[in-house]
C-alpha positions, 0 to 999 in steps of 0.5 A: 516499525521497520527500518528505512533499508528493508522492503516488503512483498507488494502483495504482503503489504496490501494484505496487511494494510487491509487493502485486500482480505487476504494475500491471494487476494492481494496477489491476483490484484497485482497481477491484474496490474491494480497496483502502481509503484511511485518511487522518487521520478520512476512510476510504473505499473507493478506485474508480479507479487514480488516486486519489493516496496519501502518505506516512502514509496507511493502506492496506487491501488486500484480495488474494484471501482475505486483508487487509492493512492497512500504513501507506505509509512510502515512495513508491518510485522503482521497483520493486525486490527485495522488500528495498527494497518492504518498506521502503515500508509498516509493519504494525501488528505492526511496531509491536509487535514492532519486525519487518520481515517482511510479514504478513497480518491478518484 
């Protein structure tokens, strides 16, 4: 995985995580304001595909009717089986029950 200095493109990273089926996609979500950026005490609502995301940052990701809110793990080299992407992000419910398996909140 990638360093703790780098960061990668919001839209990039939903893509490779298998948020999003493919980049414009992802893009267009952002755009729309679908993704929100949890770094330390700051919060905001992301507005352009660009923005950079690293590693220990929380993403709320609003895909049609439903949220999911994951902390990015990994940046990704690529986008791989959904085996690999799942190992980018932690849901809160990881954290409970120690799963790896992607669910959504609400």
């Amino acid at each position: 995985m990638s360093g703790t200095g780098e960061s990668v493109r919001v839209d990039v990273w939903m893509w490779r995580a298998r948020f999003f089926k493919t980049r414009a996609l992802a893009a267009r979500a952002v755009e729309d304001g679908a993704a929100r950026l949890a770094r330390g005490a700051e919060s905001r609502t992301l507005a352009k595909p660009s923005a950079q995301i690293r590693l220990g940052d929380g993403l709320t990701i609003r895909r049609n009717d439903k949220f999911y809110t994951v902390q990015v793990l990994g940046l990704g080299a690529r986008r791989g089986p959904a085996s690999e992407a799942r190992l980018l992000y932690a849901t809160a419910e990881d954290a409970l029950d120690g799963g790896h398996q992607a669910r959504q909140t609400d």
